[in-house]
CHARMM internal coordinates of N, CA and C (Angstrom, degrees):
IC EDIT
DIST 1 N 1 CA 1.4472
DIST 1 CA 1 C 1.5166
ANGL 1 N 1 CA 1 C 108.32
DIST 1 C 2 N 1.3957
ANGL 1 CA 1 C 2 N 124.65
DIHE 1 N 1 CA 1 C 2 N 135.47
DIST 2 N 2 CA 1.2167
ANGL 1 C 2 N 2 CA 123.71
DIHE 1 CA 1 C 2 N 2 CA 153.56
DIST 2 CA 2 C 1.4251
ANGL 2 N 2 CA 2 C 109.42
DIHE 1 C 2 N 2 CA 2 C -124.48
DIST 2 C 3 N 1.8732
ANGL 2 CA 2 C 3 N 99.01
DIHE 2 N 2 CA 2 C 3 N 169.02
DIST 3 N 3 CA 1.5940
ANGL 2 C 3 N 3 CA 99.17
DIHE 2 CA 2 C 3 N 3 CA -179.60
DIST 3 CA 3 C 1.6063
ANGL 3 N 3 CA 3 C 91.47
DIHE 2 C 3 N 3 CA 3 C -141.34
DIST 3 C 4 N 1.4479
ANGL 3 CA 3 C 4 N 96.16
DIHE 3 N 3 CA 3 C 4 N 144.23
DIST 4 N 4 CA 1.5465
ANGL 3 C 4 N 4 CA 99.41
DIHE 3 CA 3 C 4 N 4 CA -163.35
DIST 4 CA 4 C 1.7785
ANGL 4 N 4 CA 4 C 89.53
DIHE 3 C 4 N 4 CA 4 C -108.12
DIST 4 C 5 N 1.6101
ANGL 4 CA 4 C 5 N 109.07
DIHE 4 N 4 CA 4 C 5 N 160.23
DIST 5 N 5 CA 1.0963
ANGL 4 C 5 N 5 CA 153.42
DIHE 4 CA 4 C 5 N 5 CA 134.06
DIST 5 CA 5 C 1.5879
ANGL 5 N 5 CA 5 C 109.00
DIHE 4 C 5 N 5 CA 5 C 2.82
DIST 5 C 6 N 1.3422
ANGL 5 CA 5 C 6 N 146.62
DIHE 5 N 5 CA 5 C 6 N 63.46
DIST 6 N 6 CA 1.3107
ANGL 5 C 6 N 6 CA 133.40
DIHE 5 CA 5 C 6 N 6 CA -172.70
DIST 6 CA 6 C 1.6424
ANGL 6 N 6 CA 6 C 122.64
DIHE 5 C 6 N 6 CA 6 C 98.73
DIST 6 C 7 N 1.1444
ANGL 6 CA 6 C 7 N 94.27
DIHE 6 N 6 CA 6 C 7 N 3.35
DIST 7 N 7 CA 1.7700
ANGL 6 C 7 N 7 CA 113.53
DIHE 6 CA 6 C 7 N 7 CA 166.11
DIST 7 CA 7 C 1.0931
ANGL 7 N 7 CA 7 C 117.33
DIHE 6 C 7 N 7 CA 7 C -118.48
DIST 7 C 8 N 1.6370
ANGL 7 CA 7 C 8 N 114.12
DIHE 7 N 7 CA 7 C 8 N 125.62
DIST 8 N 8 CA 1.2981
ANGL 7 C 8 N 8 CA 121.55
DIHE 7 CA 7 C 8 N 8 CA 163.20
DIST 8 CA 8 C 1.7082
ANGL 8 N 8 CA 8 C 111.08
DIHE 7 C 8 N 8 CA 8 C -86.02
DIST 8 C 9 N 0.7949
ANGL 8 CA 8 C 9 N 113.02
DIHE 8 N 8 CA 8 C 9 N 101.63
DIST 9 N 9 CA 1.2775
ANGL 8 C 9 N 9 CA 134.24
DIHE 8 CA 8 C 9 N 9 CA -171.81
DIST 9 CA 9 C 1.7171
ANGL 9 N 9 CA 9 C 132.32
DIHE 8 C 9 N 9 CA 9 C 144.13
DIST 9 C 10 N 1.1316
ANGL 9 CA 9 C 10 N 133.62
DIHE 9 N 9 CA 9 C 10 N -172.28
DIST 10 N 10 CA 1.2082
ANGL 9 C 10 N 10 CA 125.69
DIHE 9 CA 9 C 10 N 10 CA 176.23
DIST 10 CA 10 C 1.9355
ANGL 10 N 10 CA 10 C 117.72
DIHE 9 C 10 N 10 CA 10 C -148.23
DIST 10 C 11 N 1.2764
ANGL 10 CA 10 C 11 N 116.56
DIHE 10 N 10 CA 10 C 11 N 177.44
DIST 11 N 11 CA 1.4983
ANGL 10 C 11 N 11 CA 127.16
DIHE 10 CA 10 C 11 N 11 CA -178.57
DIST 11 CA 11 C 1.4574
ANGL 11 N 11 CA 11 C 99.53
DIHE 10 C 11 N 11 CA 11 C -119.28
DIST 11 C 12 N 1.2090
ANGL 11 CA 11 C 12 N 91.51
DIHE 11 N 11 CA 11 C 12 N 140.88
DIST 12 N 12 CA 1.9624
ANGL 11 C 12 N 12 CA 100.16
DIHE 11 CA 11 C 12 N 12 CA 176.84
DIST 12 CA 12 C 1.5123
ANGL 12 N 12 CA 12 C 110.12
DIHE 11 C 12 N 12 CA 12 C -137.63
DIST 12 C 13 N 1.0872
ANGL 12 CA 12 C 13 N 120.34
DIHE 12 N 12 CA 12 C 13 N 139.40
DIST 13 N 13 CA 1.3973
ANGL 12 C 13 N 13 CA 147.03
DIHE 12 CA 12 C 13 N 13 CA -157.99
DIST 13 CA 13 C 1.3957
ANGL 13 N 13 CA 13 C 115.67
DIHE 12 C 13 N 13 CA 13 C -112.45
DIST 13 C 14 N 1.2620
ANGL 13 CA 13 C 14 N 143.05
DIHE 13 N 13 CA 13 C 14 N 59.33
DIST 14 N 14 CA 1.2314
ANGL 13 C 14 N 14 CA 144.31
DIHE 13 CA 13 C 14 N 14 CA -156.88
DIST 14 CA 14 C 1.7289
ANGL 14 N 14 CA 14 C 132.98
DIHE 13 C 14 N 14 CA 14 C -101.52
DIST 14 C 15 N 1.6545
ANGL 14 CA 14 C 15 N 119.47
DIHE 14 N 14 CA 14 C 15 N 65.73
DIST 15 N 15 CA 1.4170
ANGL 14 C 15 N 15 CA 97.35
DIHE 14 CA 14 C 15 N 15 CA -178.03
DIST 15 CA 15 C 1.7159
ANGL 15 N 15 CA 15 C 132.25
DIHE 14 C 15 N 15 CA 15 C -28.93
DIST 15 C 16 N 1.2625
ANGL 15 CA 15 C 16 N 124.27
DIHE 15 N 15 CA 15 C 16 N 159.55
DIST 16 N 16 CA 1.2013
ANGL 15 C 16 N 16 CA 126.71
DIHE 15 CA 15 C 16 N 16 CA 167.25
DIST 16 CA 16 C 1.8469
ANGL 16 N 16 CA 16 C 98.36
DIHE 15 C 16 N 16 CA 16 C -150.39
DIST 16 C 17 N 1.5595
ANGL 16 CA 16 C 17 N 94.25
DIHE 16 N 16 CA 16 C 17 N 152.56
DIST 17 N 17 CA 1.8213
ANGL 16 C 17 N 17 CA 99.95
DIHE 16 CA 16 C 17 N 17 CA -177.40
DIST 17 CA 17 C 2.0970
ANGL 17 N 17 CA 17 C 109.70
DIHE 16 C 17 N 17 CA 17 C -34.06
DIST 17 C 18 N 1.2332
ANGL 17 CA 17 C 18 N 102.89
DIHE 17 N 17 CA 17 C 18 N -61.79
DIST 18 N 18 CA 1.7501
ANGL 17 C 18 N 18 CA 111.39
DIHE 17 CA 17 C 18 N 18 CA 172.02
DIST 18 CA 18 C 1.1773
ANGL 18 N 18 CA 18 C 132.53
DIHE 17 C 18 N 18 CA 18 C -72.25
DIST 18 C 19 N 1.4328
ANGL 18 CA 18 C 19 N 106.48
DIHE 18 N 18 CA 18 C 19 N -12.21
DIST 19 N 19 CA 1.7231
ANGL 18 C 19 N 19 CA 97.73
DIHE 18 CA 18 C 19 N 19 CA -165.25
DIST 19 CA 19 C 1.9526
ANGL 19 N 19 CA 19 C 104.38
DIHE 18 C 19 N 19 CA 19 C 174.30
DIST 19 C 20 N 1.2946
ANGL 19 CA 19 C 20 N 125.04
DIHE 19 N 19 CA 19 C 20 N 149.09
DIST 20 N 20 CA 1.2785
ANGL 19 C 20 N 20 CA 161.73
DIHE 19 CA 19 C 20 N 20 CA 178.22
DIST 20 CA 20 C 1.7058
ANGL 20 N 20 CA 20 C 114.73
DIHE 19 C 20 N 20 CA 20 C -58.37
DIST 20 C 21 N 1.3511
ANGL 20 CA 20 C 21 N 110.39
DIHE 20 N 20 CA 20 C 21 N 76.57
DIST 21 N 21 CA 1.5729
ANGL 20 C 21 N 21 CA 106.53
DIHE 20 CA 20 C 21 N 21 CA -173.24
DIST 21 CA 21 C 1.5504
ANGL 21 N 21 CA 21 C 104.23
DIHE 20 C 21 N 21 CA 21 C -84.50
DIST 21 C 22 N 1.3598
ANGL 21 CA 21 C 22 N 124.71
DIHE 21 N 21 CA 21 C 22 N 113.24
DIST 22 N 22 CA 1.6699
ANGL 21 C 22 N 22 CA 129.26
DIHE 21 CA 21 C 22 N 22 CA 179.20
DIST 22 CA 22 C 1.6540
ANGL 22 N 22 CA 22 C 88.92
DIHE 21 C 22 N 22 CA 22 C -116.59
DIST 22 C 23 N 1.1611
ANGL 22 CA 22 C 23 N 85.47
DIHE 22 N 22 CA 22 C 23 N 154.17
DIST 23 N 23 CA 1.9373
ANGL 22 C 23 N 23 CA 91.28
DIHE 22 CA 22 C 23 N 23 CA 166.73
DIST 23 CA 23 C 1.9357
ANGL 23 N 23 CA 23 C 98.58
DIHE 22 C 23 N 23 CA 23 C -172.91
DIST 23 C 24 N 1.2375
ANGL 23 CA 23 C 24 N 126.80
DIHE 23 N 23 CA 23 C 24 N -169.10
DIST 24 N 24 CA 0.9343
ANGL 23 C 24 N 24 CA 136.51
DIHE 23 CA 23 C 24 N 24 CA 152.47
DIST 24 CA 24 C 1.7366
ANGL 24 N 24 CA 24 C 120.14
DIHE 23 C 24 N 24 CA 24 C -147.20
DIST 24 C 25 N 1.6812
ANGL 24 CA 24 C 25 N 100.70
DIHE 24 N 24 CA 24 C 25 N 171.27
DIST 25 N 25 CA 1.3605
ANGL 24 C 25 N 25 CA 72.74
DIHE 24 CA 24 C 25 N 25 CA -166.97
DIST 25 CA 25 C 2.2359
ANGL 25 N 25 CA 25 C 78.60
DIHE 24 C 25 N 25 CA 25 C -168.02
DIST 25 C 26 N 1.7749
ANGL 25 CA 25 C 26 N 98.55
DIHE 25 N 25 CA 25 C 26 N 134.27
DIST 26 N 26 CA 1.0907
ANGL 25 C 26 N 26 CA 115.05
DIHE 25 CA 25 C 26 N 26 CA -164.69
DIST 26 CA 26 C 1.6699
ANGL 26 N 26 CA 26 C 119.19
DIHE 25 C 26 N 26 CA 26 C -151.71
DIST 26 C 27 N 0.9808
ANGL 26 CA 26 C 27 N 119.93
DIHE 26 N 26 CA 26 C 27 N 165.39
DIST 27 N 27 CA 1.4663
ANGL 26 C 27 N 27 CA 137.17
DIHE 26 CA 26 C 27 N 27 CA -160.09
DIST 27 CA 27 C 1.3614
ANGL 27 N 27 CA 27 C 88.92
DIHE 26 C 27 N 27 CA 27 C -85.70
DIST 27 C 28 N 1.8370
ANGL 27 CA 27 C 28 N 119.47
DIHE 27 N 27 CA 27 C 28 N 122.52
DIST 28 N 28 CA 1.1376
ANGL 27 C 28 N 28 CA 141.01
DIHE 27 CA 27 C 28 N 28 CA 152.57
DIST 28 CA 28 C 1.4827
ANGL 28 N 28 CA 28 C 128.80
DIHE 27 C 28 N 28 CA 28 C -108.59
DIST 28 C 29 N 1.2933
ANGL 28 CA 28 C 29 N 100.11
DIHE 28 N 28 CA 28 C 29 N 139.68
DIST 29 N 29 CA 1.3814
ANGL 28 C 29 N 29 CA 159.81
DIHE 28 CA 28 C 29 N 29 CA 40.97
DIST 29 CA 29 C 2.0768
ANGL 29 N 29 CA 29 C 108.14
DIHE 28 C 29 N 29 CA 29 C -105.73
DIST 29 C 30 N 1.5390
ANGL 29 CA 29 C 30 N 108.91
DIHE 29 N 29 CA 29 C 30 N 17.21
DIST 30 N 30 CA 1.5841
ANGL 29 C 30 N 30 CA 90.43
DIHE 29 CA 29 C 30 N 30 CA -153.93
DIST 30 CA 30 C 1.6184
ANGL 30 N 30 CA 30 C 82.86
DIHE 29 C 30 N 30 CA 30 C -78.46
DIST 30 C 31 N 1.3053
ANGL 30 CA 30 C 31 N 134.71
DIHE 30 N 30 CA 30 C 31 N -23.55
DIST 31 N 31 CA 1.3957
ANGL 30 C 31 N 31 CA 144.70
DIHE 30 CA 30 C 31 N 31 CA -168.98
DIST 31 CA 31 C 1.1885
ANGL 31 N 31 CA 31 C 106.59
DIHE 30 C 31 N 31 CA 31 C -110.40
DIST 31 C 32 N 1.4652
ANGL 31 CA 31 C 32 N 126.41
DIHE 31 N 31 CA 31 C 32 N 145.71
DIST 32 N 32 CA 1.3964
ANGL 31 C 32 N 32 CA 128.56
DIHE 31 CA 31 C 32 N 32 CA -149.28
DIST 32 CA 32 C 2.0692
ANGL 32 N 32 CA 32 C 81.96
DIHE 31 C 32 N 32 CA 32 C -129.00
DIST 32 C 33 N 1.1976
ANGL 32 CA 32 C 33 N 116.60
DIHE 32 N 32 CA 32 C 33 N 171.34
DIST 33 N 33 CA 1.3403
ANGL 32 C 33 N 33 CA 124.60
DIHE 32 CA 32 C 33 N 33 CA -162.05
DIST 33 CA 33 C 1.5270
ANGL 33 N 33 CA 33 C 90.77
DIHE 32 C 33 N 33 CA 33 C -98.35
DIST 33 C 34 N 1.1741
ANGL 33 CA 33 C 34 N 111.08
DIHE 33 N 33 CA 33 C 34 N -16.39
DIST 34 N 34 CA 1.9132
ANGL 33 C 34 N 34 CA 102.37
DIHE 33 CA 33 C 34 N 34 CA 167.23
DIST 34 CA 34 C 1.1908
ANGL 34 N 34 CA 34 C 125.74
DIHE 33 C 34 N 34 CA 34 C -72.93
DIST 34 C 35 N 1.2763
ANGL 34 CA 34 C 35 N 102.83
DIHE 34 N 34 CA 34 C 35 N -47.08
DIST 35 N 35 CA 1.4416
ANGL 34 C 35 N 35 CA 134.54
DIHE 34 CA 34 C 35 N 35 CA 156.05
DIST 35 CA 35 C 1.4930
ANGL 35 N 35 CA 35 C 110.79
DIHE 34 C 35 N 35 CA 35 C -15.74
DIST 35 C 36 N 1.3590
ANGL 35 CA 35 C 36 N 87.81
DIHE 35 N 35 CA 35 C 36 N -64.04
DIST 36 N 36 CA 2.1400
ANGL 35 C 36 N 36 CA 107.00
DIHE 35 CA 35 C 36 N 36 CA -156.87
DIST 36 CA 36 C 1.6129
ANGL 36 N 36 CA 36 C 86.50
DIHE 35 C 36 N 36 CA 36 C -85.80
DIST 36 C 37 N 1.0635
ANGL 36 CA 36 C 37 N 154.14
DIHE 36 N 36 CA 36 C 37 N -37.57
DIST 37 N 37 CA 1.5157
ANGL 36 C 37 N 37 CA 157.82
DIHE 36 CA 36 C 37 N 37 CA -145.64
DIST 37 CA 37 C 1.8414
ANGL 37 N 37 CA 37 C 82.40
DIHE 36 C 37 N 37 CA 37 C -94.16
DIST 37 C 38 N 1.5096
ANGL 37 CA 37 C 38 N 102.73
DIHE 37 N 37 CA 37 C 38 N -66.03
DIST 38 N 38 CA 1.6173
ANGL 37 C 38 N 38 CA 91.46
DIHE 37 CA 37 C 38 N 38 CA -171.50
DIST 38 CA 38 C 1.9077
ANGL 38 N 38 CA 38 C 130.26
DIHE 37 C 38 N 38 CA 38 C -53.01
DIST 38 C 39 N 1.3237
ANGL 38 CA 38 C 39 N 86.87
DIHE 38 N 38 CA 38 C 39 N -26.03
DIST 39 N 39 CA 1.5110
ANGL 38 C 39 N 39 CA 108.43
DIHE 38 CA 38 C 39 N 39 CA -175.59
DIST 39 CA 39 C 1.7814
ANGL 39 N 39 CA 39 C 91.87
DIHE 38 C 39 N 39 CA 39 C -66.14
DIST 39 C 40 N 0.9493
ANGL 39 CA 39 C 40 N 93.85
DIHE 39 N 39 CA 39 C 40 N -79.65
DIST 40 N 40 CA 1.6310
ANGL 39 C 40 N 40 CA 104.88
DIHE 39 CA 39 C 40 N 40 CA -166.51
DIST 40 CA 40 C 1.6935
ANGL 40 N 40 CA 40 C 116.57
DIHE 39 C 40 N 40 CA 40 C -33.51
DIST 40 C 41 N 1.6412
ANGL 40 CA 40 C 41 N 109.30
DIHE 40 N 40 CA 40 C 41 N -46.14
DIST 41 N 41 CA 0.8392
ANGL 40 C 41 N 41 CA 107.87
DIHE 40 CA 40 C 41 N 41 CA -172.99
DIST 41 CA 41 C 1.6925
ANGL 41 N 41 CA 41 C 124.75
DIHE 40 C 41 N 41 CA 41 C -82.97
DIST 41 C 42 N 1.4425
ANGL 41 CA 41 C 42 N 106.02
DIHE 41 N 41 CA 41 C 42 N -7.84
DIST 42 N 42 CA 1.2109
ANGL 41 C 42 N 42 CA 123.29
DIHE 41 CA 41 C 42 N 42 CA -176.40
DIST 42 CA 42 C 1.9100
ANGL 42 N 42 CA 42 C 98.95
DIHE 41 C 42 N 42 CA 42 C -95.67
DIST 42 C 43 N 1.3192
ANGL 42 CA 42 C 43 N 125.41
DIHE 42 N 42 CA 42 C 43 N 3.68
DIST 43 N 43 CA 1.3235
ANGL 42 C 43 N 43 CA 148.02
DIHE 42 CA 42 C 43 N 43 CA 159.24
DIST 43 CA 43 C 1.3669
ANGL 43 N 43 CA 43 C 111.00
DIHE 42 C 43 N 43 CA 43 C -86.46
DIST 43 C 44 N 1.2718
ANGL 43 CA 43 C 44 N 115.14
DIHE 43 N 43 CA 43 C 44 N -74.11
DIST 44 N 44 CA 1.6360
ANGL 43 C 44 N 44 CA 99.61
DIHE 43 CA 43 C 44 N 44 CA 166.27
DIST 44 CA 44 C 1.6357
ANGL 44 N 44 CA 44 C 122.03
DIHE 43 C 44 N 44 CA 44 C -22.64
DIST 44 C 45 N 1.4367
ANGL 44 CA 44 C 45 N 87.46
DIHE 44 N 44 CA 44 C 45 N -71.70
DIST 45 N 45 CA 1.6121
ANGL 44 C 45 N 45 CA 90.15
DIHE 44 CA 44 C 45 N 45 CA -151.56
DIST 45 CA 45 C 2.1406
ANGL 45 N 45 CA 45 C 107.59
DIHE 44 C 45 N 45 CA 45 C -52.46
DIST 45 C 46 N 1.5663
ANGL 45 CA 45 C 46 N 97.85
DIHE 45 N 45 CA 45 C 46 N -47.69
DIST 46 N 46 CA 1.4783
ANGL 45 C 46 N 46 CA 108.29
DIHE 45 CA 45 C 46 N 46 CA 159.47
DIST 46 CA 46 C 1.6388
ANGL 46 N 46 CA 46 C 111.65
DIHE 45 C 46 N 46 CA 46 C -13.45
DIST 46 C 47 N 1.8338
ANGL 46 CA 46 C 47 N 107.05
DIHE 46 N 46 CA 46 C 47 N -69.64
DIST 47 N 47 CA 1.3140
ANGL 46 C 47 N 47 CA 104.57
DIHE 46 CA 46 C 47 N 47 CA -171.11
DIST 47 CA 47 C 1.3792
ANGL 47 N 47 CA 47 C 105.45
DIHE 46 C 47 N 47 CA 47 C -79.73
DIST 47 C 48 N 0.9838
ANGL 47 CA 47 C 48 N 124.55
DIHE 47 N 47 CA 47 C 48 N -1.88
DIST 48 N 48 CA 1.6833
ANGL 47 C 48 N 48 CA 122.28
DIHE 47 CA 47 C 48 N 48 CA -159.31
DIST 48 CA 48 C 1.4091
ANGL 48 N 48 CA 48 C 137.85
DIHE 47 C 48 N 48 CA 48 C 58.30
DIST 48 C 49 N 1.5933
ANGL 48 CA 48 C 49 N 101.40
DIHE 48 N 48 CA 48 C 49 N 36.66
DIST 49 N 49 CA 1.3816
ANGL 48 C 49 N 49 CA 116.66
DIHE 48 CA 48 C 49 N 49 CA 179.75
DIST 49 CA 49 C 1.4917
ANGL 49 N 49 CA 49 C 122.04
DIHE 48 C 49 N 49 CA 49 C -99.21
DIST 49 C 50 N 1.3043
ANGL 49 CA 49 C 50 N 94.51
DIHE 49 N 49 CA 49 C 50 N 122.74
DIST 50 N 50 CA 1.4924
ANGL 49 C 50 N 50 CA 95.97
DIHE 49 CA 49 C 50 N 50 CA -168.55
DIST 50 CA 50 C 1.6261
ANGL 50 N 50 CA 50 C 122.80
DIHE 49 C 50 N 50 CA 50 C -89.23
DIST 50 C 51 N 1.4651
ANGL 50 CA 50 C 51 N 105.57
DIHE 50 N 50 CA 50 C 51 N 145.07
DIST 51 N 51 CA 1.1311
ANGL 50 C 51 N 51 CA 110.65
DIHE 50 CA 50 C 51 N 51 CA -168.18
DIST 51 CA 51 C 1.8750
ANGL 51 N 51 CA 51 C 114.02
DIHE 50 C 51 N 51 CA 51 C -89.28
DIST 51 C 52 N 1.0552
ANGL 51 CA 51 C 52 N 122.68
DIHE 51 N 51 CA 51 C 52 N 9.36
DIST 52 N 52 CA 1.4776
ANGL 51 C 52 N 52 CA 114.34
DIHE 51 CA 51 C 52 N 52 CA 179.93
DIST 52 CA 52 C 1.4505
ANGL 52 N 52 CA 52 C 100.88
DIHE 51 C 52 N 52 CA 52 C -88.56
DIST 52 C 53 N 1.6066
ANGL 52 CA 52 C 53 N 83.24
DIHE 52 N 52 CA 52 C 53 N 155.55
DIST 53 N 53 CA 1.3211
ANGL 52 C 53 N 53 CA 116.90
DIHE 52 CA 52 C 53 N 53 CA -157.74
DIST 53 CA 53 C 1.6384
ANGL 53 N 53 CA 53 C 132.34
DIHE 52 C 53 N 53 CA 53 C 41.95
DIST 53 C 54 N 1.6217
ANGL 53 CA 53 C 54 N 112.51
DIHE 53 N 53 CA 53 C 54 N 29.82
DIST 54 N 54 CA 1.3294
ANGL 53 C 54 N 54 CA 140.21
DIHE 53 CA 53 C 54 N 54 CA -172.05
DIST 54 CA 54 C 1.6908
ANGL 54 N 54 CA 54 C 95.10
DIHE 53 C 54 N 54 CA 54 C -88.71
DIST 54 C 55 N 1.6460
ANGL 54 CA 54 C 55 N 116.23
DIHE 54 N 54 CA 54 C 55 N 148.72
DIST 55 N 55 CA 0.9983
ANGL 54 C 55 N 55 CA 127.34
DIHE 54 CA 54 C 55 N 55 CA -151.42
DIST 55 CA 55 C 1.8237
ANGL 55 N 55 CA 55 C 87.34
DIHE 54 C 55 N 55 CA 55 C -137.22
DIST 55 C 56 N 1.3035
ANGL 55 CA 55 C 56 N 110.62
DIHE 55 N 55 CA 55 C 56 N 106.54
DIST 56 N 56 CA 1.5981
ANGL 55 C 56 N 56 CA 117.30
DIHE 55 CA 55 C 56 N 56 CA -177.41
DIST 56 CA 56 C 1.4266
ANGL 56 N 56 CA 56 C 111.65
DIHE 55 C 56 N 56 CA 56 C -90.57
DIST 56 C 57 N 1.5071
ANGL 56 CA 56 C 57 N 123.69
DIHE 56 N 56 CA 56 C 57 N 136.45
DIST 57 N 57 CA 1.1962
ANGL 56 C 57 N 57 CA 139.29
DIHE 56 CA 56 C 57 N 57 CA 171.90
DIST 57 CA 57 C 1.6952
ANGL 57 N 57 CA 57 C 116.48
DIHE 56 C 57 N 57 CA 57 C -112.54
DIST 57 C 58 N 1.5890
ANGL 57 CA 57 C 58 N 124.93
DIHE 57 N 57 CA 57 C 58 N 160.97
DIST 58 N 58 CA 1.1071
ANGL 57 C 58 N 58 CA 101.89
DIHE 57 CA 57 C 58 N 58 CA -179.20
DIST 58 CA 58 C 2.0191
ANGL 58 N 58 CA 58 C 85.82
DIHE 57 C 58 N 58 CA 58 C -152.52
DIST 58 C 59 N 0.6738
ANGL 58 CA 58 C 59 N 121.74
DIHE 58 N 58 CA 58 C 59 N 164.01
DIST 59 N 59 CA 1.4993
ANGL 58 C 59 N 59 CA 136.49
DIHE 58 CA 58 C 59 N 59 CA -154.87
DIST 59 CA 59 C 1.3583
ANGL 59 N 59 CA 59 C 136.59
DIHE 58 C 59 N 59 CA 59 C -157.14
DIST 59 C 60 N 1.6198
ANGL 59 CA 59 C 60 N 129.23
DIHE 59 N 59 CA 59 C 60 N 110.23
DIST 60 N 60 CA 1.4670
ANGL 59 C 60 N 60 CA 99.06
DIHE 59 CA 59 C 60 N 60 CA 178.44
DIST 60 CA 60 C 1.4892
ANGL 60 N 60 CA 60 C 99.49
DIHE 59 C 60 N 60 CA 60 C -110.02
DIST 60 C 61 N 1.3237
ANGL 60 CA 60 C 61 N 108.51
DIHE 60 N 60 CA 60 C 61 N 139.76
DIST 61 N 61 CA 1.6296
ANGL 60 C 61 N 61 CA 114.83
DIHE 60 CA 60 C 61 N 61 CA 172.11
DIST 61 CA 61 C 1.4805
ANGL 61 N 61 CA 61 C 103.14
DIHE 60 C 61 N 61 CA 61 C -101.11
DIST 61 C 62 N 1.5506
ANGL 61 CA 61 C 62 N 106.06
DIHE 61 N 61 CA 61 C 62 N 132.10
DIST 62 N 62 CA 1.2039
ANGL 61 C 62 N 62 CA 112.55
DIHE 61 CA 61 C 62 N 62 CA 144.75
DIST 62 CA 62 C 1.4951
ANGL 62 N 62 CA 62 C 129.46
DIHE 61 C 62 N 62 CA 62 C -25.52
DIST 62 C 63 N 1.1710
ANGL 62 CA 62 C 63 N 134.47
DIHE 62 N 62 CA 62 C 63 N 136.06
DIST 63 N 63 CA 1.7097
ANGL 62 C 63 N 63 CA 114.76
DIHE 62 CA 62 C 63 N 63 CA 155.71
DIST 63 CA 63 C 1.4597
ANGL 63 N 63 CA 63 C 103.55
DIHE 62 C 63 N 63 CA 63 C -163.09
DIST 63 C 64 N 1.3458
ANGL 63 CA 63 C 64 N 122.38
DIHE 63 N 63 CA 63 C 64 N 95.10
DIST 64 N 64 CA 1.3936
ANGL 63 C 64 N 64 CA 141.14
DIHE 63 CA 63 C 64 N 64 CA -145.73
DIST 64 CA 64 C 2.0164
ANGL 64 N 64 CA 64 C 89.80
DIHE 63 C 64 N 64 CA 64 C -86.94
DIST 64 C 65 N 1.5036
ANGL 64 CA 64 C 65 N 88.03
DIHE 64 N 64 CA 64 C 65 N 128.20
DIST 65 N 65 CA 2.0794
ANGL 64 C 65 N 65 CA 92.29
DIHE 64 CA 64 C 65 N 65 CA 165.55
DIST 65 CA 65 C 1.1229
ANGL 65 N 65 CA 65 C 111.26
DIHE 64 C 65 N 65 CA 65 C -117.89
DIST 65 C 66 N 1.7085
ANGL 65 CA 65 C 66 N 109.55
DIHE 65 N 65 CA 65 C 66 N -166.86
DIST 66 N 66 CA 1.1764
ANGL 65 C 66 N 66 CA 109.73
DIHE 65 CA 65 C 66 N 66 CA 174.42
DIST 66 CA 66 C 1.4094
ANGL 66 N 66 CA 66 C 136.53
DIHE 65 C 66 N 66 CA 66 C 66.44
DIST 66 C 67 N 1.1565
ANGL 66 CA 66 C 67 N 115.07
DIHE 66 N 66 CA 66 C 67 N -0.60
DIST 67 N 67 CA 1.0927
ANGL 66 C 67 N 67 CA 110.45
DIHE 66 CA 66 C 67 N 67 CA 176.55
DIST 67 CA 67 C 1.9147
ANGL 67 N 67 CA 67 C 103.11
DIHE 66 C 67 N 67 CA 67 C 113.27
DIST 67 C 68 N 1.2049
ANGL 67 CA 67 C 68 N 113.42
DIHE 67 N 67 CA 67 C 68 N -38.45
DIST 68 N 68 CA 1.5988
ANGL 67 C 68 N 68 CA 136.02
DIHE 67 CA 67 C 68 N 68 CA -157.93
DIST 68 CA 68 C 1.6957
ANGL 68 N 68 CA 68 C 99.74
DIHE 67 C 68 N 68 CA 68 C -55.87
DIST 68 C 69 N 1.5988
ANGL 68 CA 68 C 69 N 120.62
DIHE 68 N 68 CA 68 C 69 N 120.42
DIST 69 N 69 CA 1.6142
ANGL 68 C 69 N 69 CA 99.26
DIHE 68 CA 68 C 69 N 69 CA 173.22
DIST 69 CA 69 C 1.5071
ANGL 69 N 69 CA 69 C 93.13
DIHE 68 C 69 N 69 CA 69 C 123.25
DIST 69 C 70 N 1.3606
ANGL 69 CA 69 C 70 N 100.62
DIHE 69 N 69 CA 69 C 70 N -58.07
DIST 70 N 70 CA 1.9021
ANGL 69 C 70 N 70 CA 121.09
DIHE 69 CA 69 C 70 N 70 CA -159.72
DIST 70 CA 70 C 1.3414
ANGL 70 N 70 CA 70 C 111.11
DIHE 69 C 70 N 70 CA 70 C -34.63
DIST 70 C 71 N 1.5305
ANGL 70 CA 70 C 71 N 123.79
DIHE 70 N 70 CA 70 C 71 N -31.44
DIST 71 N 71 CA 1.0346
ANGL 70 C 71 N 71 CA 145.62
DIHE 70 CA 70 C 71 N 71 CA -150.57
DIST 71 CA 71 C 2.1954
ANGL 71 N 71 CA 71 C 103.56
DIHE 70 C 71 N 71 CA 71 C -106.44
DIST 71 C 72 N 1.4710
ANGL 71 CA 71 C 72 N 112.18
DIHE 71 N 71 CA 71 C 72 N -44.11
DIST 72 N 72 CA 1.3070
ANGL 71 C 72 N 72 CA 133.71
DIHE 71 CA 71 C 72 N 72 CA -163.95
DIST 72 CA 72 C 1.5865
ANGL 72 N 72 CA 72 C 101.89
DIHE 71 C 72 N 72 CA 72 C 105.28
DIST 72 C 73 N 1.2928
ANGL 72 CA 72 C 73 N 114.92
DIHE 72 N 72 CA 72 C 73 N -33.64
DIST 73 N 73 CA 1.5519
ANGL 72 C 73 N 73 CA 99.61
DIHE 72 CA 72 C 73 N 73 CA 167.88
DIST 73 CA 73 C 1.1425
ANGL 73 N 73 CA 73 C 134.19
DIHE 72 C 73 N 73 CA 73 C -37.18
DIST 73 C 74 N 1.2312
ANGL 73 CA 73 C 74 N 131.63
DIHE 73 N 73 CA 73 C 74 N 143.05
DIST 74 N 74 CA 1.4683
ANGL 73 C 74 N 74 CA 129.51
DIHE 73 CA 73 C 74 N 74 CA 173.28
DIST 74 CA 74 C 1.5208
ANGL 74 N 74 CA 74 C 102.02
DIHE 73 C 74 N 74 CA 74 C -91.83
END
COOR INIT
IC SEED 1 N 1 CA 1 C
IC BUILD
């Protein structure tokens, strides 16, 4: 895992038996999806992981603040 410089959020680096799980993953709207695409990919190249024949996913997670949830209330 790393966490960069001006991101709330972080990049994770994950062997698996077949293949290289990278992704990132950050606080929205404070990070824009260019943002997270530029980050990441300027991470790759850093480690020198290559992206061919890589299969991209994109995701929004829940992640309730404030207090909001705490209760089961919506």
């Amino acid at each position: 895992m790393k966490f960069l410089k001006g991101l709330e959020g972080y990049i994770w680096s994950f062997p698996r038996a077949d293949h290289l799980s990278v992704g990132i993953a950050a606080a929205w709207p404070a990070t824009t999806s260019a943002e997270l695409h530029r980050a990441l990919q300027e991470f790759l190249a850093d480690e020198r992981i290559t992206t061919t024949s890589a299969n991209f996913f994109s995701h929004v997670l829940p992640s309730p603040r404030d207090g909001r949830y705490a209760d089961g209330a919506s």
